[in-house]
C-alpha positions as CSV (number, residue, x, y, z in Angstrom):
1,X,11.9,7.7,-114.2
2,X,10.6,4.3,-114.5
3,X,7.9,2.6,-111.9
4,X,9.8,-0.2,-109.8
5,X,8.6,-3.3,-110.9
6,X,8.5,-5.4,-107.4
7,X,5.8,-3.4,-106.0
8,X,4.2,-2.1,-109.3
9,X,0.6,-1.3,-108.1
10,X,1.7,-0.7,-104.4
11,X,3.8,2.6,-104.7
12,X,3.1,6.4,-106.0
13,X,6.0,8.3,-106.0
14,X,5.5,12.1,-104.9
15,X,9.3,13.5,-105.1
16,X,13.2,12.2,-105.2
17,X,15.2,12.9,-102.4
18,X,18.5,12.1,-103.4
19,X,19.7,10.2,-106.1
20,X,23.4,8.7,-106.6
21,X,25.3,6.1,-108.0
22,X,24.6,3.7,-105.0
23,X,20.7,4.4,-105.2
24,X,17.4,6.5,-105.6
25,X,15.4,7.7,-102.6
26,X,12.0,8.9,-103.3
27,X,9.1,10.2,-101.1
28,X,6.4,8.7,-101.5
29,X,2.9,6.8,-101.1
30,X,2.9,2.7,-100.1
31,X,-0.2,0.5,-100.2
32,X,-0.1,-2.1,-97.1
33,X,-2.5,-4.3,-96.1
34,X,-4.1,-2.1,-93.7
35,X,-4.4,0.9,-96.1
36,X,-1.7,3.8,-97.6
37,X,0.9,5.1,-96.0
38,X,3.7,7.6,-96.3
39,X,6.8,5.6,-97.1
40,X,10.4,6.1,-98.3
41,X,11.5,3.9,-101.4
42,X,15.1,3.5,-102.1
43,X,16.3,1.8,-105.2
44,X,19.0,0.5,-107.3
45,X,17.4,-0.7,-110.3
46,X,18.8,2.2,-112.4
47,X,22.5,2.5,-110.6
48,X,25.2,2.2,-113.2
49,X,26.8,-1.0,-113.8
50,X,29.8,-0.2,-111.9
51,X,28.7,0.7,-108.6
52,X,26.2,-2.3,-108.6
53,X,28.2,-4.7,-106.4
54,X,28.9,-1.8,-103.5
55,X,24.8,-0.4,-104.0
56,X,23.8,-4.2,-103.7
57,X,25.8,-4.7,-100.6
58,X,24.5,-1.3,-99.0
59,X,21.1,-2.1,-100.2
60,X,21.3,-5.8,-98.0
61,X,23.2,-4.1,-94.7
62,X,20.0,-1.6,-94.6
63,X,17.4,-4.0,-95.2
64,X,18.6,-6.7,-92.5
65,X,19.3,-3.6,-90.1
66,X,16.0,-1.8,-90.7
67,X,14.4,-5.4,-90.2
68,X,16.4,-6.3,-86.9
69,X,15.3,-2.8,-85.2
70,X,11.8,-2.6,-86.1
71,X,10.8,-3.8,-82.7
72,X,13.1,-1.3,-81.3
73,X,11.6,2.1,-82.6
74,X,14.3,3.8,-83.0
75,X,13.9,4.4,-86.9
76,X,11.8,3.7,-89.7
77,X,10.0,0.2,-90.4
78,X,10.7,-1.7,-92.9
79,X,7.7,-1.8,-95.0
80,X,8.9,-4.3,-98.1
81,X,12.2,-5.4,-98.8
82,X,13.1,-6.7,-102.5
83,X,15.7,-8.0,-105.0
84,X,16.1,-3.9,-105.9
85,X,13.7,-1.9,-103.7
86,X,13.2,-1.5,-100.4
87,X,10.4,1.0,-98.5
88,X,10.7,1.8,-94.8
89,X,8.3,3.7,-93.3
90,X,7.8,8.0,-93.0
91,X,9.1,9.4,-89.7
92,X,7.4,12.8,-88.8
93,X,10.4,14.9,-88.3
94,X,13.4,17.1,-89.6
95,X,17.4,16.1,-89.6
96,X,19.3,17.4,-86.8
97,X,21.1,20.3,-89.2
98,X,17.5,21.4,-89.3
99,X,15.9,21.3,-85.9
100,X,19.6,22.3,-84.0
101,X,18.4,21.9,-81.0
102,X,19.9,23.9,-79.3
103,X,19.5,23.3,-75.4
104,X,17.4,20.6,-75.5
105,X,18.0,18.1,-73.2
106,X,15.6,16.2,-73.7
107,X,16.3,15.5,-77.6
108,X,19.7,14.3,-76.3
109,X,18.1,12.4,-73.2
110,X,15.9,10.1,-76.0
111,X,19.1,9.9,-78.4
112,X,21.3,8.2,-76.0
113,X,18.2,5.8,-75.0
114,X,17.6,5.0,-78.4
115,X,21.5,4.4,-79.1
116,X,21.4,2.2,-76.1
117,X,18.1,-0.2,-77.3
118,X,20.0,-0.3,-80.6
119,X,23.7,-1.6,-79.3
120,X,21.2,-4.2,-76.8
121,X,20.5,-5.4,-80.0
122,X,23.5,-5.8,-81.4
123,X,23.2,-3.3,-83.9
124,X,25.5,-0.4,-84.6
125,X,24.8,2.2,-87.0
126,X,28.1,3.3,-88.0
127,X,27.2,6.4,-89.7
128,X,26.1,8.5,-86.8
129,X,28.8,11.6,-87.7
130,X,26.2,12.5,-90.2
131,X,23.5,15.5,-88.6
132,X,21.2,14.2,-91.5
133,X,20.9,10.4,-90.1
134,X,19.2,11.6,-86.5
135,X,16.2,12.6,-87.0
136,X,14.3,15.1,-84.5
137,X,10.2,13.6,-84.6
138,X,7.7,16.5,-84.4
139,X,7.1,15.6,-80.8
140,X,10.7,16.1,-79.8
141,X,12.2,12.6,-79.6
142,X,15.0,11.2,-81.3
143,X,15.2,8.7,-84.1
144,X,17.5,7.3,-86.9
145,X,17.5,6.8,-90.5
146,X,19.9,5.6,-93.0
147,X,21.2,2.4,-91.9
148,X,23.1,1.4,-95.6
149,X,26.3,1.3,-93.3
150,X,24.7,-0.5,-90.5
151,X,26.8,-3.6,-88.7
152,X,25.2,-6.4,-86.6
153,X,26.8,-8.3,-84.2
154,X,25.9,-11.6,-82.8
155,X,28.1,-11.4,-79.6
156,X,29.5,-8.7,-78.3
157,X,33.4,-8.7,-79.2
158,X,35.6,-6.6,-79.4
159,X,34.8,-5.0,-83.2
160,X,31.7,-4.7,-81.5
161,X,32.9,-2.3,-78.7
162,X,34.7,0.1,-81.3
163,X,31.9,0.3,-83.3
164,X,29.9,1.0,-80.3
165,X,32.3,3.6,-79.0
166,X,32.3,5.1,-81.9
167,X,28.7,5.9,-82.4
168,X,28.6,7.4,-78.7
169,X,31.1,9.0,-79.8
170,X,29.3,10.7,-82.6
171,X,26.5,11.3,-80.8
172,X,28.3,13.1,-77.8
173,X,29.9,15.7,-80.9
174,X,26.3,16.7,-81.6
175,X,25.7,17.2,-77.9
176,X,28.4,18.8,-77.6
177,X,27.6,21.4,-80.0
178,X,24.0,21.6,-78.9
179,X,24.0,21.3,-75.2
180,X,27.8,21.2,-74.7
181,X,27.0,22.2,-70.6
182,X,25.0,19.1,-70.2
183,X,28.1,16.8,-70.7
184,X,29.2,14.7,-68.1
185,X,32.9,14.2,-67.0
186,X,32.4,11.0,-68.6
187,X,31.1,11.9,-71.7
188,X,33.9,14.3,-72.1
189,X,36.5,11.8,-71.8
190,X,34.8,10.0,-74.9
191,X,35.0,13.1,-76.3
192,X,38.8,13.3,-75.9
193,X,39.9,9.9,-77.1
194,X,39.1,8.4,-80.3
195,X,39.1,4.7,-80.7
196,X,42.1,2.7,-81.9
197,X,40.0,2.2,-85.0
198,X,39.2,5.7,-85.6
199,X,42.9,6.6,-85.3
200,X,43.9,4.7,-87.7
201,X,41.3,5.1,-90.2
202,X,41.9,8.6,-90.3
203,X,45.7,8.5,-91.2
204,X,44.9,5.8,-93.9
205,X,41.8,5.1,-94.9
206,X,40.0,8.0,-95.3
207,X,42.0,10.2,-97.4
208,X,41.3,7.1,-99.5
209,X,37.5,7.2,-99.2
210,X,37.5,11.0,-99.5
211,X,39.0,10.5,-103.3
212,X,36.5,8.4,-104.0
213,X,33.4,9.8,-102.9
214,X,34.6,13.7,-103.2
215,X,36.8,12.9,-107.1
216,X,35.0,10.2,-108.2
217,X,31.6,10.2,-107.0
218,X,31.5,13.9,-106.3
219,X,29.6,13.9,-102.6
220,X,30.3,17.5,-102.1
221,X,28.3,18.4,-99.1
222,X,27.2,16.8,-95.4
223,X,23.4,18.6,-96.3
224,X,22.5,16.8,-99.2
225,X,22.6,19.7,-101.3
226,X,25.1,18.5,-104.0
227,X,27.3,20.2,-106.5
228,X,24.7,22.7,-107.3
229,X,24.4,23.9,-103.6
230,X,28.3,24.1,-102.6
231,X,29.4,25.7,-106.2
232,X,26.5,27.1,-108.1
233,X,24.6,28.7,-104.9
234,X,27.3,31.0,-103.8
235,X,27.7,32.6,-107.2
236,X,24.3,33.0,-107.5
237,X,23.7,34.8,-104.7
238,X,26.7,37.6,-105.1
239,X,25.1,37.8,-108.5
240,X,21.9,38.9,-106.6
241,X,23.5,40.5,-104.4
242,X,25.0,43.0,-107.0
243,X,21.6,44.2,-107.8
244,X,21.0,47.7,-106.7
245,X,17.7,46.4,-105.1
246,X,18.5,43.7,-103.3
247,X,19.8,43.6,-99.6
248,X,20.9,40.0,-98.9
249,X,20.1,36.4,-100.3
250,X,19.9,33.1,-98.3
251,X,19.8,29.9,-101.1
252,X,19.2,26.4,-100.0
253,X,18.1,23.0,-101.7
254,X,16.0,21.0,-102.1
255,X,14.0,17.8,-103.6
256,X,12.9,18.9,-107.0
257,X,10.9,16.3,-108.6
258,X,12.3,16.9,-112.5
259,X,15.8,18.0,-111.7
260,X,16.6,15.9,-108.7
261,X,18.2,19.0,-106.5
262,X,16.4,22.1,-107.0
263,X,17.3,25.5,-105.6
264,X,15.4,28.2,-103.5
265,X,16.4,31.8,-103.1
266,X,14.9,33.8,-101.1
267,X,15.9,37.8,-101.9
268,X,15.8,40.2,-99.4
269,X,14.3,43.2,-101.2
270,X,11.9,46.2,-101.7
271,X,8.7,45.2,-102.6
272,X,8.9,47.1,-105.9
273,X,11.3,44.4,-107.2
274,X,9.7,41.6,-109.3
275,X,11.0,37.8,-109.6
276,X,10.7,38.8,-113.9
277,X,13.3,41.5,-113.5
278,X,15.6,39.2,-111.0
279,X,15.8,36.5,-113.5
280,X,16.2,38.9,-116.2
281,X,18.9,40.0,-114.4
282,X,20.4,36.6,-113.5
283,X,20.1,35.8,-117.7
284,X,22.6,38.6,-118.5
285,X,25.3,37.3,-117.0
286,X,27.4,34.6,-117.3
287,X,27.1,32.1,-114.5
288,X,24.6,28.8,-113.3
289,X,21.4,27.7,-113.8
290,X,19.2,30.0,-111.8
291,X,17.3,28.9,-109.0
292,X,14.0,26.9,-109.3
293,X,12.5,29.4,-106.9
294,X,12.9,32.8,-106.3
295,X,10.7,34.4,-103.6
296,X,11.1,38.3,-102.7
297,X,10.4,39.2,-98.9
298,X,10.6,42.0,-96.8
299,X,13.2,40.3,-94.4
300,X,15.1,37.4,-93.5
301,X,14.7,35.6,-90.7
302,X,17.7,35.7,-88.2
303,X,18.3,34.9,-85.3
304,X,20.0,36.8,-82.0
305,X,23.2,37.1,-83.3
306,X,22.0,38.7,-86.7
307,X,22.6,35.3,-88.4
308,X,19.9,33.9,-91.0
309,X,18.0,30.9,-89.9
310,X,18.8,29.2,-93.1
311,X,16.8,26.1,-90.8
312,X,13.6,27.7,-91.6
313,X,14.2,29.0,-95.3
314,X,15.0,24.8,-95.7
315,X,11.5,23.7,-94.4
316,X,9.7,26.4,-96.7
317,X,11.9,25.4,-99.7
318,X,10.8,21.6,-98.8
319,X,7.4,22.6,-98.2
320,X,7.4,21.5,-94.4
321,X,6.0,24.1,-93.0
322,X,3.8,22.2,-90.3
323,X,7.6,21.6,-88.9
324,X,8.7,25.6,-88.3
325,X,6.5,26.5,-85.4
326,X,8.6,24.3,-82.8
327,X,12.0,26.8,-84.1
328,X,10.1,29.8,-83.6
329,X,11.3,32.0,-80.8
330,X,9.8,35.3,-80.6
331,X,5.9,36.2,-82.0
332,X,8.6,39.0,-84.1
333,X,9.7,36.0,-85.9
334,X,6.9,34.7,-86.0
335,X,5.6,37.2,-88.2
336,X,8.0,37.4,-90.5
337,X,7.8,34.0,-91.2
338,X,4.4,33.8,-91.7
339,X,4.7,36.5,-94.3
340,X,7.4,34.0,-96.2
341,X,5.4,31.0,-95.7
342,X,2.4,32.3,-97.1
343,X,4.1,33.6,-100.5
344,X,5.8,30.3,-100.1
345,X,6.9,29.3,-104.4
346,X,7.2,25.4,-104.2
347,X,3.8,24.0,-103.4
348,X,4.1,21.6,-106.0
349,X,6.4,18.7,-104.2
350,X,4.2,19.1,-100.8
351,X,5.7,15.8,-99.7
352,X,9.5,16.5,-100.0
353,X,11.7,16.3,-97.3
């Protein structure tokens, strides 16, 4: 990938995060004038020449947005803001898909006082549905990211109050599946009526916009994953699964620095098992690419209910590990993940998210 020109000298890229037809979002180091920072670049100097006008227009909502808030805290700052580039700021922290935090009122507590400082300014995100745009900080407060879809309003009419609605609306879904007996009577009414908007949109609209992003563009998942994580992974791992050796297989994405989306399989396994006879074995059949990573272990993490906490094999596989002790719950767990962490495969991309 080539070096953006606009802040040539300024920014050392570490890993891409996601890369689509409306931009490229890379991790990353930023020089300032009071010394280097971590810092998210996002880019549209190499879109194709059809999706420039939409990725230009995106590209403006989140700068202006990202500017606007900055006094507000509740996202990232916007460090530089170009013809093609932009770089906000690093926030500390893990998307909500990650942390689920469950029973935590106090996450919710700061998300509804940071939605309220944002809509006092006349901004409204409009993209809130997404569990990837809130962000839970490694001290436990909300913030949120992505603003490409951002709208700001200079009085408060009454497009205003929809789009407000409707991100209170989002966020009381995600309390609702975190914390669902801290909802008040009132917050269940939202709950239960959509705005007039919303109606409509979703018996016209968006069977429109799902064609386009799911044909065309080929968005295929809410976790970032892409293709390779909704079609290839689940093939993969019944192929791993069918060896004799193997007891269960959790696969989940992420950042990989050559092939954009990388996956990481972790194979629940004797120890006797080696990762040359696993890909041996994934070589002599017909199916996808196999996985970037493949780390044997003892055991799976899981939680109560038997289920694996695929939120914990995602901040190994990223290489966040500083993030996992808040989601521990037990010292059995614990130990286990220790184990995982310290056989850990991708230390290369050490500042993926």
């Amino acid at each position: 990938m080539s070096r953006p020109s606009e802040i040539a000298g300024r920014w050392q890229s570490r890993v891409v995060l996601k890369r689509d037809v409306f931009s490229t979002v890379e991790r990353g180091i930023f020089r300032t004038s009071e010394g280097e920072v971590e810092a998210v670049l996002r880019r549209i100097d190499e879109v194709p020449w059809w999706s420039w006008i939409i990725a230009r227009h995106l590209f403006g909502r989140e700068s202006k947005a990202l500017r606007l808030a900055a006094p507000l805290q509740v996202g990232p700052s916007l460090l530089f803001s170009g013809r093609q580039e932009l770089v906000r700021s690093w926030i500390d922290g893990v998307a909500l898909h990650i942390a689920k935090p469950h029973g935590d009122r106090n996450y919710f507590r700061s998300a509804k006082a940071v939605l309220r400082r944002l809509h006092r300014a006349g901004i409204c995100h409009n993209d809130l549905a997404k569990e990837q745009n809130w962000l839970r900080s490694s001290d436990g407060r909300a913030y949120l990211t992505d603003f490409q879809l951002a709208m700001i309003f200079r009085r408060r009419g009454r497009l205003f109050r929809v789009a407000a609605y409707e991100d209170l609306r989002h966020l009381l879904k995600h309390k609702r599946r975190y914390v669902p007996d801290l909802l008040t009577p009132a917050e269940k009414r939202v709950l239960a009526r959509k705005s007039w908007f919303t109606r409509i949109w979703m018996k016209t609209g968006k069977k429109v916009y799902q064609w386009v992003t799911r044909g065309l563009f080929r968005f295929t998942d809410r976790e970032g994953g892409g293709p390779r994580l909704v079609r290839d992974a689940p093939l993969l791992a019944a192929r791993l699964r069918a060896h004799a050796a193997v007891r269960d297989v959790a696969i989940v994405a992420f950042p990989d620095r050559r092939a954009g989306t990388g996956l990481y399989a972790f194979i629940e396994a004797d120890g006797a098992l080696s990762e040359r006879e696993l890909r041996d074995f994934l070589a002599s059949g017909v199916g996808p690419t196999a996985p970037e990573h493949l780390q044997i272990i003892a055991a799976l993490p899981r939680n109560a209910k038997g289920e694996v906490r695929t939120e914990i094999l995602q901040l190994v596989a990223m290489n966040q590990v500083d993030l996992i002790d808040g989601l521990v719950v037990s010292d059995t767990e614990r130990a286990v993940i220790a184990r995982i962490v310290a056989e850990r495969r991708n230390l290369r991309d050490r500042f993926a998210f």
